[in-house]
Each structure stands twice: as C-alpha cells, then as structure tokens.
N, C-alpha and C positions, 0 to 999 in steps of 0.2 A: 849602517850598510850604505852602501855606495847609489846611487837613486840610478844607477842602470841594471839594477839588480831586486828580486823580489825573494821574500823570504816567507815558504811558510810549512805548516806543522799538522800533519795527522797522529793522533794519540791515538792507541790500539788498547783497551783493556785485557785481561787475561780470556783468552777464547774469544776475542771478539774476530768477526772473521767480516771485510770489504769486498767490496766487489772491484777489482779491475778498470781505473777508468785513463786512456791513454791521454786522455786532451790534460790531466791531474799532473802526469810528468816530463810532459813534453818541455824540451830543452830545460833539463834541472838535472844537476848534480842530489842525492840522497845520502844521510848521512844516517844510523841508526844510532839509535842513542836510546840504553837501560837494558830491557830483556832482548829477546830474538823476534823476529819478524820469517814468517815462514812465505814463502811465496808459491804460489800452484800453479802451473802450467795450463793449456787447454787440453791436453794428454792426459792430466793428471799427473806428472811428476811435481815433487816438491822439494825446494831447497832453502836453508835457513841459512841465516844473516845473524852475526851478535854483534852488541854493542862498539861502536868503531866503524864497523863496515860500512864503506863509500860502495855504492850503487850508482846505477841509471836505470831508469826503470822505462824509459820510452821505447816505446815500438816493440817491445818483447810480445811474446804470446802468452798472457798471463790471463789466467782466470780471476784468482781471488787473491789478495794478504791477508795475512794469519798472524794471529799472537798466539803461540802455541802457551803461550803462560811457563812459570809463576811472574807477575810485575807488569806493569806498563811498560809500552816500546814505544816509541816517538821516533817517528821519521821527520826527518829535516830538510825541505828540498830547499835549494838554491838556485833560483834562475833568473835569464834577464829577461828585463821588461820589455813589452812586448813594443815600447814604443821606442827603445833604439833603432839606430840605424842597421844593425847586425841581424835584426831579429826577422828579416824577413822570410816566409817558408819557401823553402827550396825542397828539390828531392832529398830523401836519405840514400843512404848507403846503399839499401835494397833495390832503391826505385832505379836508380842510375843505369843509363846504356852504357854497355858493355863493352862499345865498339869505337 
C-alpha cells in the first residue's frame, strides 16, 4: 500500500455488537468482507451490508455495528494518512455556509 494511505481492520464475531466511534472512520473508504454487518441508527433504524459492500461510515448518526451472524465480517477501511498534505480538517458537507 501506497504510504499516503492507511489500512486497517475491525473483525465482528457472530452477535458481537460495537459501539459507534466517529474519529474510527473519519476519511476512510469501508469495504465488508464475509458475513453482513448490521448498522443501528440513533433512531434505532437498522441496515445491513453483505460481503462486497463499499461504505463510508463517517459522520453518519450511528449507534452501534452489528454482526447479525452466522461467520465473521471484517470491515476494511482504507484511509490516508493523516500526515499528507491533503489530510488537513476542513468543514463537511454538513457544516458548510450555504450562502
């Protein structure tokens, strides 16, 4: 992998269920890879992901990830390193004046 770039890996066993952490996916592509990956809202809505599925997980309103089971799921994020030139924080989409 390219050294402007980081690579890494949360494994979910069957039922295992995480908490939410935004700083975890900031600026990262997500890849799942094996079972499904459920995601929970702060609403409580939930939506699942199978093997294949490219995500972004930052800045959502997420509670928890979920391995609804049967297998392990393995999410894969891809991001760059925090020490290029690129990487500096700016507003998101959200924060942005409108005007």
């Amino acid at each position: 992998m390219s050294a402007g770039f980081r690579r890494s890996e949360m494994v979910l066993a069957c039922g295992e269920v995480r908490d939410y952490d935004a700083a975890a996916w900031h600026d990262a592509i997500v890849r799942v890879q094996g079972a499904e990956v459920e995601l929970e809202t702060v609403s409580g809505a939930r939506r699942r992901f199978g093997h294949g599925a490219v995500l972004c997980l930052a800045g959502l309103p997420l509670r928890v990830l979920r391995n609804p089971g049967p297998g392990l799921v393995t999410l894969i994020a891809i991001g760059r390193n925090r020490t290029d030139s690129f990487s500096t924080p700016g507003p998101s989409y959200s924060e942005e004046d409108d005007t």
